[in-house]
N, C-alpha and C positions, 0 to 999 in steps of 0.2 A: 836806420842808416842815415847815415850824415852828409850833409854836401858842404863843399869847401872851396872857395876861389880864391882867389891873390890877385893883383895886381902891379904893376911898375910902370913908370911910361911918366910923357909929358903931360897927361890930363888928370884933372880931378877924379882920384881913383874912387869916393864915394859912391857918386851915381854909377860909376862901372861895375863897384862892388856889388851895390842894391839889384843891378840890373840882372849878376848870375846869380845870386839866391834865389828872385823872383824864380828863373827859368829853371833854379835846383831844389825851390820849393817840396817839391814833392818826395824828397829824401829826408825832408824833418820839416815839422814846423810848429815844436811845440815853444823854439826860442829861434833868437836870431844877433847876429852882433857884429859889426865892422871892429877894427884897429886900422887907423893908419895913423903915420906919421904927419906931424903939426908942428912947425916950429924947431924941432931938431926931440920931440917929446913925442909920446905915444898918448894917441887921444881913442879910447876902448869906450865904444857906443855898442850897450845893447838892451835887449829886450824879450820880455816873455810873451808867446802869442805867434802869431803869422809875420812874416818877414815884414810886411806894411806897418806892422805897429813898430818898426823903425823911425817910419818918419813921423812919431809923435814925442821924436826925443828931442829933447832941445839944445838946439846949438847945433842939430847934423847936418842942417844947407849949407853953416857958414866951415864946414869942412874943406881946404883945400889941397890939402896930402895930394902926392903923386903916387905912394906908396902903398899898401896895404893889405889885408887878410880879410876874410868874413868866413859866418862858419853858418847855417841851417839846419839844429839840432831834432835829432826823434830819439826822445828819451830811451834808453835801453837801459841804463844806470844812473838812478837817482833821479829824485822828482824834477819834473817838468818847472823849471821855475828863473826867474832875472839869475841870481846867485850861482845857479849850474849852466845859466848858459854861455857860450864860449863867444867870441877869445878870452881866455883866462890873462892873467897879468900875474910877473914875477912881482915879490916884496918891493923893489927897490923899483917897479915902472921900468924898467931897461927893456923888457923884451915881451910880447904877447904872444900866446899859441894858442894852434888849437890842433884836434887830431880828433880821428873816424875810430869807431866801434871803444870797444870796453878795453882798458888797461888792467888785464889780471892779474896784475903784480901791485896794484895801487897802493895796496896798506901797506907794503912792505917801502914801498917809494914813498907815503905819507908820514909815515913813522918816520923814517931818516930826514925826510926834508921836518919834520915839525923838530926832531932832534937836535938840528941844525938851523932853528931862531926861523924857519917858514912858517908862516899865519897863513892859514888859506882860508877864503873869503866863499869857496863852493861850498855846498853841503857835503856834498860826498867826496 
């Protein structure tokens, strides 16, 4: 199971965001990953490992988004790794997701979005 927070507000939503993974840690933790907004841009920090091997990515203190998502992955589908962990990002950067438990419809939604000029960058 996966844990999931968001944020919006006047403060730096990074350390807000770091703050609920730590406390949703225990719903995944074989990845880990913020998105917020930077600039008017989406800035997607993540990482393989326990929520803390976040802040070994660089550039993540000089975050100051008010905006943003994080996601605390336990594998159920697809290896444990940087590339399957979420937030995922659209082709074009416009928009980040992320979402809880298994999509059993994937291949048929992979097939169409790769049909339609999507590269996805996850494994699975």
């Amino acid at each position: 199971m996966c844990g999931i927070v968001g944020y919006i507000g006047q403060k730096k939503a990074c350390p807000i965001l770091i703050d609920g993974l730590l406390k949703l840690e225990y719903r995944g933790y074989d990845s880990a990953g913020i998105s917020t907004i930077e600039n008017g841009y989406i800035s997607n920090m993540k990482n393989k490992g326990r929520v803390k091997n976040l802040f070994d990515i660089n550039g993540i203190d000089d975050l100051k988004g008010t905006v943003g998502i994080a996601h605390t992955r336990w594998a159920t589908h697809g290896k444990p790794c940087k590339e399957n962990s979420h937030p995922h990002m659209d082709n074009s950067k416009l928009f980040s997701v992320v979402h809880n438990g298994i999509i059993e419809n994937y291949n048929e939604l992979k097939n169409f979005l790769e049909s339609n000029g999507y590269h996805f960058i996850s494994r699975n």
